[in-house]
Every structure is written in C-alpha cells, then in structure tokens.
C-alpha positions as YAML, in Angstrom:
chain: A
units: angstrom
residues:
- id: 1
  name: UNK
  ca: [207.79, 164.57, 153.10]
- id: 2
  name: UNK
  ca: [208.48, 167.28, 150.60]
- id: 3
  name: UNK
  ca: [210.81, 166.22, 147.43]
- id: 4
  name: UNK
  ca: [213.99, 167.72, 146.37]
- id: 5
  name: UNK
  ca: [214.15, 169.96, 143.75]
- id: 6
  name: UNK
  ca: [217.76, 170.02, 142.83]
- id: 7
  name: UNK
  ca: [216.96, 166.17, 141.03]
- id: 8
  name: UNK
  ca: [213.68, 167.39, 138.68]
- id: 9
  name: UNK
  ca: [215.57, 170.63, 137.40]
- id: 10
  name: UNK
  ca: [218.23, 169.55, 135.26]
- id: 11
  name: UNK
  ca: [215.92, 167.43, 133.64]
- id: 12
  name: UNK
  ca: [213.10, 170.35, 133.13]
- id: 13
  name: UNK
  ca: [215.91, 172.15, 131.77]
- id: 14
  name: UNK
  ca: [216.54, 170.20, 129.59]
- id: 15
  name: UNK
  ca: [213.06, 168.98, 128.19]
- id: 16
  name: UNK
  ca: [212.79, 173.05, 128.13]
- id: 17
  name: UNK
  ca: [216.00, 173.61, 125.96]
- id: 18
  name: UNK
  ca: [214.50, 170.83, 123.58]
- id: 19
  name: UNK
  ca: [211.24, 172.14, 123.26]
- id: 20
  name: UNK
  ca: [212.42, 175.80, 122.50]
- id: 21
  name: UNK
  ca: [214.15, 173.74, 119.50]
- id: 22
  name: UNK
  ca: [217.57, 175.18, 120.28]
- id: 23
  name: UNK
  ca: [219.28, 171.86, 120.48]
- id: 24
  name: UNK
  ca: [217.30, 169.71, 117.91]
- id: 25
  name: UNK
  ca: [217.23, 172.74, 115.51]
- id: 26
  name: UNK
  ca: [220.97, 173.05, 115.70]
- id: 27
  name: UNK
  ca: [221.37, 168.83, 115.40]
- id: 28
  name: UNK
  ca: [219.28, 169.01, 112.10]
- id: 29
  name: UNK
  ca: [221.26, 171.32, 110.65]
- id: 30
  name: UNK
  ca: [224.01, 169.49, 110.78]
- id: 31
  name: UNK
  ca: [222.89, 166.93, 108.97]
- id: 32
  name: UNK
  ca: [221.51, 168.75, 106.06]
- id: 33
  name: UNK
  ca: [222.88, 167.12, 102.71]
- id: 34
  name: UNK
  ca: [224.38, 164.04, 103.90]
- id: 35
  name: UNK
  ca: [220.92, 161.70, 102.93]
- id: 36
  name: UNK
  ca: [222.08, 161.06, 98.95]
- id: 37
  name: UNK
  ca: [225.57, 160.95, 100.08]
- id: 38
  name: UNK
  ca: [224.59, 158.24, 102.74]
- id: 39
  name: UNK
  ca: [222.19, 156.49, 99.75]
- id: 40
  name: UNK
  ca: [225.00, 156.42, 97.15]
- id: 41
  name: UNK
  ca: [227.75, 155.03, 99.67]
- id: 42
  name: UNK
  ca: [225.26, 152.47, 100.59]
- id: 43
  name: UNK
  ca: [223.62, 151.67, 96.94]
- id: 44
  name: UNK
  ca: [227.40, 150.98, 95.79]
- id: 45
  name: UNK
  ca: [228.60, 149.14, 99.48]
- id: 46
  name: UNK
  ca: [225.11, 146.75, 99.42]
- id: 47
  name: UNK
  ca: [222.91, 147.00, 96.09]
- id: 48
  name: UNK
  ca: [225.64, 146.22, 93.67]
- id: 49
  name: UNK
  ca: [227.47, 143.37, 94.84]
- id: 50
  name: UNK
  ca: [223.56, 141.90, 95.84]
- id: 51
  name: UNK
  ca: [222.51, 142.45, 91.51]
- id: 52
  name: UNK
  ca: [226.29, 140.38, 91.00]
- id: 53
  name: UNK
  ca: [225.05, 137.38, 93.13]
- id: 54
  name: UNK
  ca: [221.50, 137.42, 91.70]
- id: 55
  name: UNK
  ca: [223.06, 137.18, 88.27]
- id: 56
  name: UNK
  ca: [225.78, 134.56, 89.30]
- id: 57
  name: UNK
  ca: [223.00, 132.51, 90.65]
- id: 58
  name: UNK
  ca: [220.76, 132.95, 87.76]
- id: 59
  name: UNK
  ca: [223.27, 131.75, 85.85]
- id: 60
  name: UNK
  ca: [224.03, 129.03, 87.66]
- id: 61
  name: UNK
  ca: [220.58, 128.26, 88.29]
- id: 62
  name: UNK
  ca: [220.42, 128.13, 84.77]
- id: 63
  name: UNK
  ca: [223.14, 126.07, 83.61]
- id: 64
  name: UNK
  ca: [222.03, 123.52, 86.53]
- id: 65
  name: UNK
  ca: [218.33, 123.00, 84.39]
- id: 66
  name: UNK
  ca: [220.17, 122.60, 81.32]
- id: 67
  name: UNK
  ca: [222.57, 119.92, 82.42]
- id: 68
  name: UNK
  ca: [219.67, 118.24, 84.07]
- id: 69
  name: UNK
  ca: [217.31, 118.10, 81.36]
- id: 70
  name: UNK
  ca: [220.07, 117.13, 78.92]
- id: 71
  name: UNK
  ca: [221.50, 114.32, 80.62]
- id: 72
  name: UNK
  ca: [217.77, 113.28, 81.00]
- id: 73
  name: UNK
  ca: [216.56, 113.27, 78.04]
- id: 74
  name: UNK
  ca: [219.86, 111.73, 76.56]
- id: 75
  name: UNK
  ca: [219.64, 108.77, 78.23]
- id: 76
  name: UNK
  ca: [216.36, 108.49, 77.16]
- id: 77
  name: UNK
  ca: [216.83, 108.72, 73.61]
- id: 78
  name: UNK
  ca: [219.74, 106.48, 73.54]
- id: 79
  name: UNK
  ca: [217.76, 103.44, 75.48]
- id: 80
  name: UNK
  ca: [214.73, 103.93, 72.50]
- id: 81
  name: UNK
  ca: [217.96, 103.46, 69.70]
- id: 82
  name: UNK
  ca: [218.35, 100.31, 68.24]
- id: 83
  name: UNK
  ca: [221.83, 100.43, 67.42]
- id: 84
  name: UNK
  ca: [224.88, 101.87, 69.88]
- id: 85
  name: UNK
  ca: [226.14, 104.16, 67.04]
- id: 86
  name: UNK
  ca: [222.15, 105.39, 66.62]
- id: 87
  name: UNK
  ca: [222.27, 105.88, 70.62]
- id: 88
  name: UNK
  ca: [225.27, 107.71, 70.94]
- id: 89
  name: UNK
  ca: [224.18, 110.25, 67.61]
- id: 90
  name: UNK
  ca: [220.56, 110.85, 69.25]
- id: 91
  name: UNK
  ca: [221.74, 111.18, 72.76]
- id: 92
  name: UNK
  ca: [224.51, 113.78, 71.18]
- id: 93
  name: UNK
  ca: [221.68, 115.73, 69.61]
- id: 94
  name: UNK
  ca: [219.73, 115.52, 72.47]
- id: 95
  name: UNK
  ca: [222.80, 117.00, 75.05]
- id: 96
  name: UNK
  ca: [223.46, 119.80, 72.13]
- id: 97
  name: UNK
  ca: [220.03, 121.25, 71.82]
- id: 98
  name: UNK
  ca: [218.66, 121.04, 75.53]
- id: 99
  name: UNK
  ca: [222.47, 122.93, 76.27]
- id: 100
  name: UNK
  ca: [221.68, 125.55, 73.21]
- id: 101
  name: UNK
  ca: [218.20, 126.67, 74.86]
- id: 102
  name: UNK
  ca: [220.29, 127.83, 77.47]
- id: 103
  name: UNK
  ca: [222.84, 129.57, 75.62]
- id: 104
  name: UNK
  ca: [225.48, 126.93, 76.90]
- id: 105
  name: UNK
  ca: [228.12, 125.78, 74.19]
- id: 106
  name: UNK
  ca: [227.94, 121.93, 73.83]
- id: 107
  name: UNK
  ca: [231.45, 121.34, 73.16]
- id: 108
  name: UNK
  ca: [232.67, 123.04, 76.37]
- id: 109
  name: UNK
  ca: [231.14, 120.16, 77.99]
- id: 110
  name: UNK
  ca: [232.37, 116.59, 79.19]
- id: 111
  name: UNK
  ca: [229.98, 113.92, 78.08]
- id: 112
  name: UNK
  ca: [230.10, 110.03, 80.13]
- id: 113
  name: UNK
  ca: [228.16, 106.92, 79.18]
- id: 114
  name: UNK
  ca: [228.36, 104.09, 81.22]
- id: 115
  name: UNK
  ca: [226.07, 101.01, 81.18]
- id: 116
  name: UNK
  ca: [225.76, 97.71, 83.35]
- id: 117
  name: UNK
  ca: [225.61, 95.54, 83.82]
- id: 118
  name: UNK
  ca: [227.95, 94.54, 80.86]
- id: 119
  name: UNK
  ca: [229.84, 98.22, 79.84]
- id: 120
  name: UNK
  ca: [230.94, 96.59, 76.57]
- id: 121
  name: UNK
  ca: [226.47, 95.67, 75.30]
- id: 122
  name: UNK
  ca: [224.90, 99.07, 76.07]
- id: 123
  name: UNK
  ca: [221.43, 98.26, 75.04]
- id: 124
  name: UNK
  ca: [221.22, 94.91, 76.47]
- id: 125
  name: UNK
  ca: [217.96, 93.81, 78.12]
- id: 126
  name: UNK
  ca: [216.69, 95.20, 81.32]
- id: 127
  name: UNK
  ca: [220.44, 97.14, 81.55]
- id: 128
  name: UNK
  ca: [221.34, 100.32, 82.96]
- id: 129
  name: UNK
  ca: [222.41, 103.11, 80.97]
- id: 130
  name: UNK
  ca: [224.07, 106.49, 82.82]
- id: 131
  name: UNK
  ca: [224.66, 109.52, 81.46]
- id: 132
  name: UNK
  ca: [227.09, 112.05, 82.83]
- id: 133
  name: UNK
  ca: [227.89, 115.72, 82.17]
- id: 134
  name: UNK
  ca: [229.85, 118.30, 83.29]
- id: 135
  name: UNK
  ca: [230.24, 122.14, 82.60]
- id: 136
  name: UNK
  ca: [232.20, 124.71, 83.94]
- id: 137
  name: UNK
  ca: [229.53, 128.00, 84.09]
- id: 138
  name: UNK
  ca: [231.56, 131.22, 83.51]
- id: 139
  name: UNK
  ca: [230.64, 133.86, 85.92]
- id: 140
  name: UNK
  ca: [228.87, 136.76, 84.43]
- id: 141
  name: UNK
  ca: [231.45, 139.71, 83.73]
- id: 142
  name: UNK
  ca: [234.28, 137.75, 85.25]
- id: 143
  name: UNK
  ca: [237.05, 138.64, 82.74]
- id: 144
  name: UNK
  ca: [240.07, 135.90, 81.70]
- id: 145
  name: UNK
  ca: [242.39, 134.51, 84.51]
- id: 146
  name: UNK
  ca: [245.84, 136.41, 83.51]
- id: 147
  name: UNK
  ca: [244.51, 136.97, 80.21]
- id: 148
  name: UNK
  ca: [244.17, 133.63, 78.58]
- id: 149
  name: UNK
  ca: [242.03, 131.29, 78.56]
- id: 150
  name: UNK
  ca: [238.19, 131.36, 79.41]
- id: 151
  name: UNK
  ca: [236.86, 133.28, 82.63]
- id: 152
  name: UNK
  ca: [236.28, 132.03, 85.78]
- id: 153
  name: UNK
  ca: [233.54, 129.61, 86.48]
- id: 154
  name: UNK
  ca: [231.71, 127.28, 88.73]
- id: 155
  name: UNK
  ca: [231.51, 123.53, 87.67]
- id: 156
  name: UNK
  ca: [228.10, 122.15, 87.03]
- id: 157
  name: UNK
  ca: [227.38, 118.46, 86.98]
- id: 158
  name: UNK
  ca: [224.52, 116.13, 86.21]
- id: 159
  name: UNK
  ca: [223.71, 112.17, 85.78]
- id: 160
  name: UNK
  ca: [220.48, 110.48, 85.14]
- id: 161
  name: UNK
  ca: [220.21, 106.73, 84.33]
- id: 162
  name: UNK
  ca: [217.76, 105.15, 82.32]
- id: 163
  name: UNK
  ca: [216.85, 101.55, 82.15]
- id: 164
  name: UNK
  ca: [216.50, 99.74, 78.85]
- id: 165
  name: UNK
  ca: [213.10, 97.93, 78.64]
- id: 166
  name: UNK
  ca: [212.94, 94.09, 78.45]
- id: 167
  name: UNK
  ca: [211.10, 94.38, 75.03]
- id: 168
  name: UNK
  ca: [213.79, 96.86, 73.62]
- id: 169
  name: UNK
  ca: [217.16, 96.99, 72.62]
- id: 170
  name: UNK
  ca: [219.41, 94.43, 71.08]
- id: 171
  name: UNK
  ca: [218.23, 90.69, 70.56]
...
C-alpha cells in the first residue's frame, strides 16, 4: 500500500525552511544583546543575596566556636581555682579572651554559673560546675532597628559543665 504524501510534507517543509536558516537565523537575531542583560538581572536576583547568607552564617558560625570554647574553657579554669573569688576572676578572663579572638565584645554577653549539688559551695568535692553564655550576633551590614540601639542579631548560646575533682577544691 502506497503512503500519503499530504502527512510527510509539512514536515519536509519545514526541516527545509530550518535548514536554509531562514527561521533560526531570524530567532538569533532576536536575541542578540540580551546575554549580559540576562547575567546582571540574575547576578543581582541570585549571587547577592547567596554572598549575604554565606556571611551571616560565617558569622554565626563564628560566634557559635567562640561561645563554645569560652564557656569550655571557663569552667575549666574555675574548677582548677582554689578560692570562688579566684574562680570567678580566671573563668572571667578566660570568657573575655576566647570571645576577643573572635572579635566578639565580652561585655555584650550574659555570663551564668551554677553548681550542684550545693549552689551556695562551688568548688566542693566531686560537684558540678555549669557555665552559661549567651550573645546576641549582629548580622553583618544590618543597620540599627529605628535608629537606636544595636543592629539586628541572632542569639547564640552555650553551656559546658565541668566536674570538680575529688582531690581539688575546698577542704
């Protein structure tokens, strides 16, 4: 049986039309100029608000090491003291300069100790000793709420406890 030709002809028509360039010639030109419009409308629509979360998360990232590493080593400082007012100085120190490698200020954070099992005898024998902290992490080039005060941040908080060794503390 012998095929119809009135199906294969539109389409060789058109594979012929495409070939001769006529309708992909014309459909390029139309798009001439429009690839650094399309990279600048997507550069400021995706690449800048991705560099703002990498450097909210860095900071943040940050901040989260140095409350970590301060609350750690404060606690451990203040079970080796052998005095409560010694323990509260070294563990001070200790929150202040593990916060200043960071470029965190020290006094924009909230400081706990707690011990057990008797709150009042911090060093006592075999007790517990926690150490809280808590920052607020202002968002990089977030400017002032309404003018006043600091910027906008994201709080950032940390514990560690440390227990105070039978041989240690006070007698």
């Amino acid at each position: 049986m012998r095929r119809s030709r009135r199906w294969t002809d539109p389409v060789r028509g058109l594979l012929r039309a495409v070939n001769r360039g006529g309708f992909a010639r014309r459909r390029l030109r139309a798009d001439t100029g429009s690839a650094s419009l399309e990279f600048l409308t997507a550069g400021l629509v995706l690449l800048v608000p991705l560099v703002y979360l990498v450097l909210a998360l860095a900071a943040l990232q940050g901040a989260t090491l140095a409350a970590d590493g301060a609350v750690r080593q404060a606690t451990r400082v203040y079970v080796q003291s052998r005095t409560p007012a010694e323990a509260s100085a070294a563990a001070a120190r200790a929150i202040d300069v593990a916060l200043a490698d960071y470029g965190l200020d020290a006094g924009a954070a909230t400081v706990r100790i707690t011990c057990r099992p008797r709150p009042t005898a911090c060093l006592t024998r075999q007790g517990f000793v926690t150490v809280s902290i808590r920052i607020v992490v202002p968002l990089p080039l977030a400017p002032p709420v309404l003018g006043t005060g600091p910027p906008t941040g994201l709080p950032v908080e940390a514990t560690a406890t440390e227990q105070v060794s039978r041989f240690w503390g006070a007698r």
